[in-house]
C-alpha positions as CSV (number, residue, x, y, z in Angstrom):
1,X,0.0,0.0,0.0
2,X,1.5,3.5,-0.8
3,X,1.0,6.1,1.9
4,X,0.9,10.1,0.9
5,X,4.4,11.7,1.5
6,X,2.8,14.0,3.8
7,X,2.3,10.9,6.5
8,X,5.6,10.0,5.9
9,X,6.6,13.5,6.9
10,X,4.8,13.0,10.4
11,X,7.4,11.1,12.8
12,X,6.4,8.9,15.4
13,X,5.6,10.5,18.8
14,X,8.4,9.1,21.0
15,X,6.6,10.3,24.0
16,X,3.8,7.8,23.8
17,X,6.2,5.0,22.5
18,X,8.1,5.4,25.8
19,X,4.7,5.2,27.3
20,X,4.0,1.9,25.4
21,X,7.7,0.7,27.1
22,X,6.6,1.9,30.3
23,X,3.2,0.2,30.5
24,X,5.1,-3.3,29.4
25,X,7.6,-3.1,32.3
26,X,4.9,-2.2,34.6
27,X,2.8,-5.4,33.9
28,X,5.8,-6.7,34.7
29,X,6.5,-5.1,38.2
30,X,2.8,-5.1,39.2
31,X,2.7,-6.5,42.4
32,X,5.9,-5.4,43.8
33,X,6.8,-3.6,46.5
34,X,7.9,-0.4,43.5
35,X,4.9,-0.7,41.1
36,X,5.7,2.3,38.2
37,X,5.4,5.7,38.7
38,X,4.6,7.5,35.9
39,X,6.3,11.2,35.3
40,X,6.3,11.0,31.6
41,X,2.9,12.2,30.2
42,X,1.5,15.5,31.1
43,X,-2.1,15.1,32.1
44,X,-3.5,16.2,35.4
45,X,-3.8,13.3,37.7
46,X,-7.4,15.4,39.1
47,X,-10.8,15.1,37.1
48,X,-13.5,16.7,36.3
49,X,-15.0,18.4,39.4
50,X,-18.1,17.9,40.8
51,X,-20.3,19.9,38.7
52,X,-18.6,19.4,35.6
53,X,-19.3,15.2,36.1
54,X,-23.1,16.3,37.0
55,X,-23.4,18.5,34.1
56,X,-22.4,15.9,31.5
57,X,-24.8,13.6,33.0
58,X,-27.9,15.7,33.1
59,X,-26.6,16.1,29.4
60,X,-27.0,12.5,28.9
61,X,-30.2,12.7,30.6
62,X,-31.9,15.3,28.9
63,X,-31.0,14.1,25.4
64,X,-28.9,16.9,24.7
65,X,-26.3,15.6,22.9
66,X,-27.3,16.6,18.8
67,X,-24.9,18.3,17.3
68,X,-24.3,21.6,18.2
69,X,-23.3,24.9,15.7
70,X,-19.6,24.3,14.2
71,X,-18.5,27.5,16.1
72,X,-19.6,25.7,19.5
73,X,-22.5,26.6,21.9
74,X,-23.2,30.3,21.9
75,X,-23.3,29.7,25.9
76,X,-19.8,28.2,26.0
77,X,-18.7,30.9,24.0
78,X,-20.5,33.8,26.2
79,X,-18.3,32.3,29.3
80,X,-15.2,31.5,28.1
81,X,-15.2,35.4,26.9
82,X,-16.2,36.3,30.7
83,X,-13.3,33.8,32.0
84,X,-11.2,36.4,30.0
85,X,-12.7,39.4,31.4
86,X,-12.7,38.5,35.3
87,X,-9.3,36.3,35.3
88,X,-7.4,38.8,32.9
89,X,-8.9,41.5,32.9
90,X,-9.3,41.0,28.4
91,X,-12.0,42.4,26.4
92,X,-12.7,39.0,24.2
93,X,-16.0,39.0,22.0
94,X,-17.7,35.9,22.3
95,X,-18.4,35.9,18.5
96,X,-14.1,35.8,18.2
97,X,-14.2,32.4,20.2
98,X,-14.3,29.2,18.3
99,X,-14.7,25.5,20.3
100,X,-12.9,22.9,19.0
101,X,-12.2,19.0,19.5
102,X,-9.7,19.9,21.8
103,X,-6.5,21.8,21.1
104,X,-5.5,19.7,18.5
105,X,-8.5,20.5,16.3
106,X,-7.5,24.2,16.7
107,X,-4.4,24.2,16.0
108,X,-5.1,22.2,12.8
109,X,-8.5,24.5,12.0
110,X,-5.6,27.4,12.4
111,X,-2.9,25.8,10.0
112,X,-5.2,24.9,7.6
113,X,-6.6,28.4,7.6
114,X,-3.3,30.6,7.3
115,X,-0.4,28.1,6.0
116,X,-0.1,27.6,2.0
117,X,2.9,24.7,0.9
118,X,6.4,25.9,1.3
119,X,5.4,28.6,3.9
120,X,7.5,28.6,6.6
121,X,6.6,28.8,10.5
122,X,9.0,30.0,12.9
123,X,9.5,28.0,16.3
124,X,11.5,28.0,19.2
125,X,13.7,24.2,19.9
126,X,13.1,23.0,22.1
127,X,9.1,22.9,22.0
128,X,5.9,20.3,21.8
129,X,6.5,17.8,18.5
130,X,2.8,17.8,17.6
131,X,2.8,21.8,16.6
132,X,5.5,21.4,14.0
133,X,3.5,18.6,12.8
134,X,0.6,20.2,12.5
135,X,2.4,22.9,10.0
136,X,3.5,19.8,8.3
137,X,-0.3,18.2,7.9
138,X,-0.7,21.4,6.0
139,X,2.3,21.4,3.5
140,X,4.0,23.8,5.6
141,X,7.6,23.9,6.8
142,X,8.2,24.0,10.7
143,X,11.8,25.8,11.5
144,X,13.0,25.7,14.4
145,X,15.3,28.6,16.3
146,X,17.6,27.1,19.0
147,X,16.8,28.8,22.3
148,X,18.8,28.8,25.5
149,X,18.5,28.8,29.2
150,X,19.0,32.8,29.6
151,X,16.0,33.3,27.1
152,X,14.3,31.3,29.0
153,X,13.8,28.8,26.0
154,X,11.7,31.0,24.4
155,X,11.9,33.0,21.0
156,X,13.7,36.6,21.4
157,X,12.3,39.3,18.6
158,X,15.9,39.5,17.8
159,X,15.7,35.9,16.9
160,X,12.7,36.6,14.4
161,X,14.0,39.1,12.9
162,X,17.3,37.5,11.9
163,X,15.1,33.9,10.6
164,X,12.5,35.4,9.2
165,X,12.9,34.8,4.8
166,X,11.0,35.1,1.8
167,X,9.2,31.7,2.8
168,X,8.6,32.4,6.3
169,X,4.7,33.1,7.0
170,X,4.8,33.8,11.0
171,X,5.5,32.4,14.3
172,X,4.2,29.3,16.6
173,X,4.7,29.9,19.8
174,X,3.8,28.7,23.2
175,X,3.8,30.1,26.9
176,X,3.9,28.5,29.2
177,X,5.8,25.8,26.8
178,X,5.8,22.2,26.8
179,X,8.4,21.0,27.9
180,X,10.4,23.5,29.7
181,X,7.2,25.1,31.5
182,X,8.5,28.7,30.8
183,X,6.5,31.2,29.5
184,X,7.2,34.7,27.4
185,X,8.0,38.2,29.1
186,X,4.6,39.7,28.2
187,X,7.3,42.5,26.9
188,X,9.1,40.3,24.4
189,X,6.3,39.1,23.3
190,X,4.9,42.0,22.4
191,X,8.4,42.5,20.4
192,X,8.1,39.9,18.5
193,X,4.5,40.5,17.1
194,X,5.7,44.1,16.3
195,X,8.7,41.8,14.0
196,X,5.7,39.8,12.9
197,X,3.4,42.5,11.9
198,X,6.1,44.3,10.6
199,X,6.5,41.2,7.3
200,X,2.4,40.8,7.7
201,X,2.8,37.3,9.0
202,X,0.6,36.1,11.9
203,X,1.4,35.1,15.8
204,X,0.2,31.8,16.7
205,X,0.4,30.8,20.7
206,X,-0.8,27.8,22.2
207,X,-1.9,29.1,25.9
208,X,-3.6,25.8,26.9
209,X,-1.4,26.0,30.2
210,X,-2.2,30.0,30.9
211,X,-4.3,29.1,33.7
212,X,-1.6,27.1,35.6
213,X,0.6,29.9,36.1
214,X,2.4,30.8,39.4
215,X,4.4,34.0,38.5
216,X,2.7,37.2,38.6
217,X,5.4,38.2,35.8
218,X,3.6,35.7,33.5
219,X,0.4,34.7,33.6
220,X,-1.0,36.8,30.9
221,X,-2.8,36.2,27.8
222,X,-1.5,37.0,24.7
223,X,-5.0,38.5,23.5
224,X,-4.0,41.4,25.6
225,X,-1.2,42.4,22.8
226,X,-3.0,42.7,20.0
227,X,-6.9,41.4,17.9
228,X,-5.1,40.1,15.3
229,X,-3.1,37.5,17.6
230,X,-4.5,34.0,17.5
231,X,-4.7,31.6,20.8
232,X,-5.4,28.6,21.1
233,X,-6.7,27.1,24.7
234,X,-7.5,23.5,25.9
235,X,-9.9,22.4,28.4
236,X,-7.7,19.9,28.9
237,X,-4.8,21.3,31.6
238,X,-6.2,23.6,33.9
239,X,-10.0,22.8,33.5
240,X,-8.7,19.1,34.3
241,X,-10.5,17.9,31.1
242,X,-8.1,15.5,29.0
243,X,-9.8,13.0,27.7
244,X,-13.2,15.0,27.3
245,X,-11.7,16.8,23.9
246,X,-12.5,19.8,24.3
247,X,-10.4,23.5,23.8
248,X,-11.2,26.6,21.6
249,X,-9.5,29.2,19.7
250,X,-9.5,33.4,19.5
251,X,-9.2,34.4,15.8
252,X,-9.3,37.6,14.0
253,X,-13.0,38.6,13.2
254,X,-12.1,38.0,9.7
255,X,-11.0,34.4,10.0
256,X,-14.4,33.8,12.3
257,X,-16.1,32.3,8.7
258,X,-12.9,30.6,7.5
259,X,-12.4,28.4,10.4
260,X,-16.0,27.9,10.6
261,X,-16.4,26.9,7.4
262,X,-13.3,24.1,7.8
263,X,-14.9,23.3,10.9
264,X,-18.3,21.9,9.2
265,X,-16.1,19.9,7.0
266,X,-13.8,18.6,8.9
267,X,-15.5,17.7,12.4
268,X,-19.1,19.0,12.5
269,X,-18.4,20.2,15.9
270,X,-16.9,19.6,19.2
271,X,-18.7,16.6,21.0
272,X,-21.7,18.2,22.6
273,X,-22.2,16.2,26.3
274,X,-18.8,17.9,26.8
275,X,-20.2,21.2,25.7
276,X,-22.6,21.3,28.3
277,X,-20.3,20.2,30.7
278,X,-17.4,22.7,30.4
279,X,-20.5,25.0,30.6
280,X,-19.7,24.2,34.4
281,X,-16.2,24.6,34.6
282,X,-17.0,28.7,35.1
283,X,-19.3,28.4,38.1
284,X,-17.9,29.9,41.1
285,X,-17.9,26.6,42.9
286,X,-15.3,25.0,40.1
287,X,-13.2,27.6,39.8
288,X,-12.7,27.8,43.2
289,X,-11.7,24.3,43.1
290,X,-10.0,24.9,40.1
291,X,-7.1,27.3,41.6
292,X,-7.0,25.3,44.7
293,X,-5.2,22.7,42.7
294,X,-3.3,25.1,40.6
295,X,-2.0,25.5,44.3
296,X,-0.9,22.1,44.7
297,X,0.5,22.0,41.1
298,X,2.4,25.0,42.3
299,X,3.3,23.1,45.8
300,X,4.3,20.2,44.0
301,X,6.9,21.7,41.8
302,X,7.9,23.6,44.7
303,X,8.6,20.5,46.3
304,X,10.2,18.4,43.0
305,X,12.3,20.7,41.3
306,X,14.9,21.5,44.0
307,X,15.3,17.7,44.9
308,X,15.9,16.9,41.1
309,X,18.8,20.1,41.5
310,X,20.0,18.1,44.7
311,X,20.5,15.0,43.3
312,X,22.1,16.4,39.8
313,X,19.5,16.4,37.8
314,X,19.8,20.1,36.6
315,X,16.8,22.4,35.9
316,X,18.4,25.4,33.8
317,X,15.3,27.6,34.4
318,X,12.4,27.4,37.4
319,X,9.1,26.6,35.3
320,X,6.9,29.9,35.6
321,X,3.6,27.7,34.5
322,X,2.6,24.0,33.6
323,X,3.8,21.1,35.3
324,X,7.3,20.1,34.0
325,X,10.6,19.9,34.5
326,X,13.1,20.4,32.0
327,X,16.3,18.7,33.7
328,X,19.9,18.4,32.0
329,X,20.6,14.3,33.2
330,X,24.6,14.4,31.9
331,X,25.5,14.4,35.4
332,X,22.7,11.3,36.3
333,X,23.9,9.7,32.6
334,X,27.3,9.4,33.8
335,X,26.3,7.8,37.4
336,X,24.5,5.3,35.3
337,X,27.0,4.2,32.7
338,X,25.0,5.4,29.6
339,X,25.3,8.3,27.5
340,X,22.4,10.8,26.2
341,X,18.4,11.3,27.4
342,X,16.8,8.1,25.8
343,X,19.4,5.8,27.1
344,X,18.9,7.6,30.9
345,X,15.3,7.2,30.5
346,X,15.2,3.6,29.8
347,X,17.7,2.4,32.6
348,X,15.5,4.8,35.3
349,X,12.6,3.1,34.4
350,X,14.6,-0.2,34.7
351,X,16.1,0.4,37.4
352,X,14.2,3.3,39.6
353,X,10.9,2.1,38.1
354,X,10.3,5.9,36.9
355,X,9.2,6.5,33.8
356,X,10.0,9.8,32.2
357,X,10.5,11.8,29.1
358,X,13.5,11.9,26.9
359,X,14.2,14.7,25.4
360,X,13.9,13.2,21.5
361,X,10.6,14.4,20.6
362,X,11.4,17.9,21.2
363,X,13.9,19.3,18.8
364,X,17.7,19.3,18.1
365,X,19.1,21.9,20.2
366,X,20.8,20.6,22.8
367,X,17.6,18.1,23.6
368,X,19.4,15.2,23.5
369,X,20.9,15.7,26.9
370,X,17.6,16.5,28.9
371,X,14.6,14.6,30.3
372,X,11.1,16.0,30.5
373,X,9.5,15.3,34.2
374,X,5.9,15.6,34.6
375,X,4.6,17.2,38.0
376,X,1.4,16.1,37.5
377,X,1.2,13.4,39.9
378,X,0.0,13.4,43.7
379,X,3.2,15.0,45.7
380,X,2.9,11.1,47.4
381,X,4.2,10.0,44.0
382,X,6.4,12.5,43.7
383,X,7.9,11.9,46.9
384,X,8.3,8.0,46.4
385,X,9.9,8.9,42.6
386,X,12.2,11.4,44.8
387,X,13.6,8.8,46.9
388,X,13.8,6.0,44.3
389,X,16.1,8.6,41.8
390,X,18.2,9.0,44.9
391,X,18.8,5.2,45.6
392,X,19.7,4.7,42.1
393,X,21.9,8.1,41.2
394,X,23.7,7.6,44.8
């Protein structure tokens, strides 16, 4: 069978086939007395609260689960603007808001809508795999900018403006980033969507960890730059939503119709039992719930991140947002007789029975030295993966 050269163009996800290897070796330890730990795949271990669960059933119940307008439930779309307004103080028209099949759709909806072949998308390296591919699923280019400790891993408007060619049709960004957890001085961003609008390209930003911030620095939409700046949110991270598929973009008035219009074609709309239910996430109830875990995500890498330093697993830059850590393991390479991230992450989860993240999937700069932790365990299991990395890098 001969597949299109545009699959071909896609490479695997390593994170979920060190997630396959992880979930083999822990058949085989099930049972012991150090059953796995997994630090490797960023998803919340909390749920839906309370009355998100009872929203989706009375959903159910009620037979309200046709499908809904492409653009998403005009009540969705009325409180996700009003999220805006009360937690950042943003101005976003409702009719600007698009809900999607989770992040993923948008992002696609976004590169389908803006990307022709051969354009080129600016991004920083390292950075989440999935968002080059995306500009690849749509005959684009991804390039990608080295970035370094001191800016934070993130893009530098110097940086744009030096990359930017006759190919190049804007910027991809993220803040706070998988997998480094750092987010853009609201300053520097504003910078580099001057450079932007300067070659009339367009400023992408994935935001789908902007509610999990704990720096009063960061923590700010980039909707508060500039209209013509397009976001794309998730459900998913700080509304504790992963598997429900849910997330939604901010787009130019002028690209409402566009993506609207790829939308009917391409998925009809965003499933409609989790519709209702996110209309829940924004009572006062869940949102106070809501930031009282985005305490403990905050207490947890409070609590991880200097015991990974202490036990020489450095972490160039304190995460600002998320729940990662982006840690340099030459030092914790060495103690173990291998070289490089994928051979270190292999022999901890042989050895330590903690999986985690090489850095593979996530550019060429530098990546293949560093693991990617995930925080978003309970701080029991961060604790227990604490002192088993100690035992075995002693």
């Amino acid at each position: 069978m001969k597949f299109s050269t545009r699959a071909e163009r896609i490479e695997p996800f390593y994170v979920m086939e060190v997630a396959k290897a992880a979930q083999a070796l822990a058949r085989e330890v099930a049972g012991s007395a150090d059953p796995m730990i997994f630090l490797n795949i960023g998803e919340p271990d909390f749920t839906a609260p309370p009355l998100v669960q009872e929203a989706a059933a009375k959903a159910v119940r009620d037979g309200a689960t046709q499908y809904t307008n492409a653009l998403g439930l005009e009540p969705l779309r009325e409180r996700i603007s009003g999220w805006y307004k009360t937690r950042f103080g943003v101005d976003v028209p409702a009719r600007r808001i698009v809900v999607t099949a989770g992040a993923s759709a948008a992002l696609q909806l976004a590169c389908l809508a803006l990307i022709e072949a051969g354009d080129e998308i600016l991004m920083p390296d390292p950075s989440y795999p999935c968002n080059r591919h995306f500009v690849s699923a749509a005959e684009g280019r991804a390039v990608l900018l080295p970035t370094t400790a001191q800016e934070r891993y993130q893009l530098s408007a110097d940086k744009v403006r030096a990359a930017w060619g006759s190919q190049t049709r804007g910027v991809l960004l993220a803040s706070p980033s998988n997998p480094t957890g750092t987010s853009i001085a609201p300053d520097e961003l504003r910078r580099i969507n001057d450079v932007v609008r300067e070659h009339d390209g367009v400023t992408l930003i994935d935001e789908i960890y902007l509610g999990l911030s704990y720096e009063e620095a960061f923590g700010h939409t980039a909707l508060a730059i500039d209209d013509n700046i397009i976001s794309i949110n998730s459900f998913s991270k700080y509304f504790n939503m992963t598997g429900w598929r849910l997330g939604w973009m901010v787009v130019p008035d002028a690209m409402v119709p566009v993506v609207e219009r790829l939308a009917q074609n391409l998925f009809i709309c965003a499933s409609t039992v989790s519709q209702h239910a996110a209309l829940a996430c924004f009572e006062p109830e869940s949102i106070a719930e809501y930031e009282r875990r985005r305490a403990e995500f905050k207490a947890r890498r409070d609590f991880f991140i200097p015991a990974l330093q202490g036990m020489g697993l450095q972490v160039p830059v304190m995460p600002d947002g998320a729940f990662y850590a982006w840690a340099d393991c030459t030092d914790a390479a060495a103690r173990l007789g291998v070289q490089g991230s994928w051979d270190t992450a292999f022999e901890l989860m042989r050895r330590a029975h903690v999986a985690v993240t090489p850095g593979r999937d996530f550019g060429t700069a530098d990546t293949a030295r560093f693991i990617r932790f995930s925080t978003a365990n309970s701080m029991a299991q961060l604790q227990e993966a604490v002192a088993r990395l100690q035992r075995v890098l002693a």
